[in-house]
C-alpha positions in Angstrom: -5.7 13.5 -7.4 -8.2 15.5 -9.6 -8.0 19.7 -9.4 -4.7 19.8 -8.3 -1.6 21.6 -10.0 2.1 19.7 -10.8 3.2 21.1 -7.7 0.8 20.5 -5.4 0.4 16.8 -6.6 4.5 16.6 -6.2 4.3 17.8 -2.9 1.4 16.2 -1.6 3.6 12.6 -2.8 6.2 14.1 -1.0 5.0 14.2 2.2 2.7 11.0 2.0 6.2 9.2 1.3 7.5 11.4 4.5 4.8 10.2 6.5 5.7 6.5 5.7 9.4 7.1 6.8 8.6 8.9 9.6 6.6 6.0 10.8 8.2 3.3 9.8 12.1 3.8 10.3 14.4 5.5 12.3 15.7 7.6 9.8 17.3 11.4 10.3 14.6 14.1 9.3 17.8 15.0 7.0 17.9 11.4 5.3 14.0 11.6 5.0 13.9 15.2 3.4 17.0 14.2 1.0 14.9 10.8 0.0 11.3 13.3 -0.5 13.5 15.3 -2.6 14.4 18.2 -0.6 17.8 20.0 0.1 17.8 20.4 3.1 15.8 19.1 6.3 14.6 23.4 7.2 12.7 23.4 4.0 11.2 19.9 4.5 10.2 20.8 7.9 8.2 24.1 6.8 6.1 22.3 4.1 5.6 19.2 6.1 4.2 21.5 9.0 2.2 23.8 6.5 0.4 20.4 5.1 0.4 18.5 8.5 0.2 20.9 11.1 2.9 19.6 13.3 7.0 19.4 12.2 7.9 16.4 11.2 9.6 14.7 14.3 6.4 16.0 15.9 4.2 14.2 13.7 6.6 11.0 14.7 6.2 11.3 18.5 2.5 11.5 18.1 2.6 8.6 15.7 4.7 6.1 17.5 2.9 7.1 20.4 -0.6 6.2 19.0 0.7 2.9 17.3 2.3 2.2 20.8 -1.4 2.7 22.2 -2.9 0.9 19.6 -0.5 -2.7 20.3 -1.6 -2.2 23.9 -4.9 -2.4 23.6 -4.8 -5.3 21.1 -2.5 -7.0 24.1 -4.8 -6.3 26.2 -7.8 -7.7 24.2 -5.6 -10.4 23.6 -4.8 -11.1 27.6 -8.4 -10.7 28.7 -9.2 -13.2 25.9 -7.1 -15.7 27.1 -8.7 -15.5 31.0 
């Protein structure tokens, strides 16, 4: 991650490793801001939305929603395959 400062790099892991809770676990936004390293789940929230656009059990819905789509479909492939 070229032409970025200490900060920006720390925050930018920070929120990658956010994402990858969010999606993968059912884990409190608290427990997933205090594992990203933050004190408390109000700050996490602002700089996830600032860098993602959406608060972070926001992002979740829209995630688990689109990889709910996404097994469908393959299901579906899967079903019409199998006709």
């Amino acid at each position: 991650m070229y032409g970025l400062t200490v900060n920006e790099y720390r925050t930018k892991s920070r929120i990658q490793l956010a994402k990858n809770l969010l999606a993968s676990t059912d884990l409190s936004i608290t427990e997933i801001a205090g594992r990203c390293g933050y004190a408390n789940a109000s700050k996490f929230s602002e700089v996830f939305k600032k860098n993602e656009g959406a608060l972070p059990k926001d992002w979740r819905k829209w995630t688990n929603l689109q990889q709910s789509l996404k097994r469908q479909s393959i299901f579906k492939r899967q079903s019409n395959d199998n006709v």
